[in-house]
TORLOMI-366679 format. One line per 3 residues: number of its first residue (from 1); for each residue z, y, x negated of C-alpha. Coordinates in steps of 0.05 Angstrom, whole numbers, plus 5000, padded with zeros to 4 digits. Each point is the difference from the previous one (the first is absolute). Layout:
% TORLOMI-366679
NUM) Z,Y,X | ... $
% end
This chain:
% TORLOMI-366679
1) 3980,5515,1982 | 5044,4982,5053 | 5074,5004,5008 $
4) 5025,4931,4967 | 5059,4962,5044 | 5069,5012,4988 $
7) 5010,4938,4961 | 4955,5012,4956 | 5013,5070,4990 $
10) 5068,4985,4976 | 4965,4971,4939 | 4987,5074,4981 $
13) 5044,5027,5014 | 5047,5046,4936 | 5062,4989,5030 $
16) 4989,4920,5012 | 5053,4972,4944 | 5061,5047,5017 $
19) 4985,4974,5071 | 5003,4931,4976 | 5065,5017,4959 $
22) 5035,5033,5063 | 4981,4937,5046 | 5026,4940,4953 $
25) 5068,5044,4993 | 4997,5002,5074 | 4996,4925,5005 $
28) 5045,4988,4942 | 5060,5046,5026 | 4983,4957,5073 $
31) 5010,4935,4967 | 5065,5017,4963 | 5029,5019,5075 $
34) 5019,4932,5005 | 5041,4994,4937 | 5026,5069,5001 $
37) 5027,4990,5063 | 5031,4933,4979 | 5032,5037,4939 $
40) 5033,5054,5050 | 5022,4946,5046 | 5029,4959,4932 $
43) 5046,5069,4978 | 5022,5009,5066 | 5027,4927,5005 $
46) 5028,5009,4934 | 5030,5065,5024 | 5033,4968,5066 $
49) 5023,4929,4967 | 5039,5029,4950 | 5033,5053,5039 $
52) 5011,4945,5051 | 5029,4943,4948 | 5046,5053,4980 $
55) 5032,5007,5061 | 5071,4962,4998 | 5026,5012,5062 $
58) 4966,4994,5073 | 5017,4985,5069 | 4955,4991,5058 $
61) 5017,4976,5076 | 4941,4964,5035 | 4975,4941,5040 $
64) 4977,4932,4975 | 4961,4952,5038 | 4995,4932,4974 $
67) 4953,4940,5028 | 5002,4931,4972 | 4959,4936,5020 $
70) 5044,4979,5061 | 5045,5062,5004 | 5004,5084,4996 $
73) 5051,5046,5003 | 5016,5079,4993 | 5063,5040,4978 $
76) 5018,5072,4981 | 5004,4989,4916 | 5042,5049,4958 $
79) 4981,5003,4923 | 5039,5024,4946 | 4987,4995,4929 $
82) 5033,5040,4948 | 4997,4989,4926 | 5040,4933,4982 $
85) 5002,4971,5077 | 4964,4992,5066 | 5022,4996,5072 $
88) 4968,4971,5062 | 5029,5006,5063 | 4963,4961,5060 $
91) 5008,5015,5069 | 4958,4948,5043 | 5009,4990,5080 $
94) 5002,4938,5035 | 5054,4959,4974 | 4979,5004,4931 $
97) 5057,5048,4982 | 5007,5052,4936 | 5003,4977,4929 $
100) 5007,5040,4940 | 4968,4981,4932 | 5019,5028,4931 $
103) 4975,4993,4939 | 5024,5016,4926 | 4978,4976,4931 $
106) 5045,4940,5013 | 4971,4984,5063 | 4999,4995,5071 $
109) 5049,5010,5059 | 4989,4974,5068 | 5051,5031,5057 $
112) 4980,4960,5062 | 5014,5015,5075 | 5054,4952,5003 $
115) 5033,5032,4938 | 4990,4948,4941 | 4977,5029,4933 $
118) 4947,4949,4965 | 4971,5013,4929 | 4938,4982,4962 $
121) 4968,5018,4938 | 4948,5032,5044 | 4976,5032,5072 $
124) 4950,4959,5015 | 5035,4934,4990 | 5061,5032,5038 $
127) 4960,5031,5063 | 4954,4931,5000 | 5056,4946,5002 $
130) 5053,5038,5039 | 4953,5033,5049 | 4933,4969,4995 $
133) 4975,5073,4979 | 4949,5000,4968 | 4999,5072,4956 $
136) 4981,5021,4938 | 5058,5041,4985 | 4981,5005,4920 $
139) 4932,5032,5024 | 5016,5040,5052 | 5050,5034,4954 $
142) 4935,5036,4969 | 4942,4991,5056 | 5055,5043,5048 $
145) 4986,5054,4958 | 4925,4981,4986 | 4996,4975,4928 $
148) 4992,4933,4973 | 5059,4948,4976 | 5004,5014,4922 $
151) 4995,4939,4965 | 4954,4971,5052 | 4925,5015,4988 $
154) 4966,5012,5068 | 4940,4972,5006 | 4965,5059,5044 $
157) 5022,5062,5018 | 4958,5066,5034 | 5018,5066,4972 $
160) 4982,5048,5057 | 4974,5076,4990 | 5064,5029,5004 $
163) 5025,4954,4934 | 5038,4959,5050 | 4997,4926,5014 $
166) 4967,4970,5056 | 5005,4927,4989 | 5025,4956,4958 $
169) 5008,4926,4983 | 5053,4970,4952 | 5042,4939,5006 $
172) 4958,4970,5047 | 5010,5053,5051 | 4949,5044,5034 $
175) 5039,5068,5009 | 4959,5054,5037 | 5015,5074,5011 $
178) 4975,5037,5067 | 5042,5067,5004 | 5038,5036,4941 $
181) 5055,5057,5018 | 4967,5067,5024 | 5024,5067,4961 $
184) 5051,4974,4956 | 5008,4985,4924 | 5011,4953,4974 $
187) 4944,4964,5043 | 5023,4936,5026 | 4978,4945,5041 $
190) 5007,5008,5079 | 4963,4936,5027 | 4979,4940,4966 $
193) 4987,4925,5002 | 5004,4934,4965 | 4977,4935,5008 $
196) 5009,4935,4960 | 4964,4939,5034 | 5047,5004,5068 $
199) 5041,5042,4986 | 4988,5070,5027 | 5045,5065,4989 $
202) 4991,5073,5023 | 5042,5050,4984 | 5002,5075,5034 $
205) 5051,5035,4964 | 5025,5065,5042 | 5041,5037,4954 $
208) 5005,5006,4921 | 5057,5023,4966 | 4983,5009,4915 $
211) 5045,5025,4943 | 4978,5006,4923 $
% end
C-alpha cells in the first residue's frame, strides 16, 4: 500500500484531538486580542482620568489660533485654574489688545484692553458679546487637560493605546488631540484642535506648570 496524503493521514493519526484542542485555543486566545486589548486601554483611561480630575491646580502658557467665517486671529494665552477660580489672560497682536477673563462659582469677569470690567453669568456669553469670541471656555476647562466636560455626555470619544484620548466630541464640538507632553507625568495635552461648524481653534501649549 502506498503512502496516503497528508490530509488524509491526519485522520490517523493518535495525537489528532490534542492537536485540535491546541489549535481552537490558539484561535480563541487570537480572537480575545481585540477585547483584551480594549480592557487594558479602558484601566489605563480610568487610571489617567482620575489622577487627572483630581488635579486642582494647573497652569499652562501657550498659543491659540482662532478662525471664524469672515475673520482669524492668534495670541499668546495664559491659563490658570486653581480649585474655586480660573484665570485667562489673552495677549493678541494687531490692535486687538490683552483681556483678562476670570471666573468663580459666581461668575465671570471680563478685564478689557481699555480697562472696563463687564460680568456675565458665563464665558461664553461674555467672550461672544463683548468680543465676538467665539470659545468654549466651560469645555476647554477639561479638554485642556484631555478629559470630557462632566455632566455633558460626549457622544464619541477614541481611547488611544496608551489609555489616553485622542478625540473627542461633546457639546457640539469636535476636539482632536495630535501631540501629548514627552517624558513628564502627569501626561498632558501639547497640541490639539477643535472645530464647531466655523469655528476653528488650535492650541500648542509650550509649558505646563501642575500642583496636587
Amino acid at each position: 500500500m502506498g503512502t496516503l496524503p497528508s490530509f488524509l493521514s491526519a485522520r490517523v493519526r493518535p495525537d489528532l484531538p490534542a492537536l485540535i484542542v491546541v489549535m481552537l485555543t490558539m484561535l480563541a486566545g487570537c480572537a480575545g486580542q481585540p477585547a483584551q486589548q480594549q480592557a487594558d486601554r479602558t484601566a489605563l483611561w480610568s487610571a489617567h482620568s482620575a489622577r487627572l480630575t483630581g488635579l486642582n491646580d494647573w497652569q499652562f502658557r501657550g498659543r491659540i489660533a482662532v478662525r471664524l467665517q469672515n475673520d482669524a486671529w492668534s495670541a499668546t494665552l495664559f491659563w490658570r485654574e486653581t480649585r474655586d477660580t480660573y484665570t485667562l489672560r489673552v495677549i493678541a497682536p494687531l490692535g486687538r489688545g490683552t483681556f483678562e477673563l476670570t471666573g468663580t462659582a459666581a461668575g465671570v469677569e471680563l478685564h478689557t484692553a481699555d480697562n472696563r470690567i463687564l460680568r456675565a453669568a458665563d464665558a461664553e456669553t461674555l467672550l461672544r458679546d463683548n468680543l465676538g469670541w467665539q470659545l468654549p471656555v466651560s469645555g476647554m476647562r477639561w479638554w485642556v487637560r484631555g478629559l470630557p466636560q462632566p455632566g455633558a455626555e460626549p457622544e464619541h470619544m477614541e481611547i488611544n493605546a496608551r489609555g489616553l484620548l485622542d478625540k473627542l466630541a461633546q457639546d457640539g464640538w469636535q476636539v482632536e488631540y495630535q501631540e501629548y507632553r514627552p517624558g513628564a507625568e502627569p501626561v498632558l495635552p501639547r497640541r490639539m484642535s477643535l472645530e464647531n461648524g466655523d469655528v476653528r481653534v488650535r492650541l500648542v501649549i509650550s509649558e505646563w506648570m501642575t500642583e496636587s
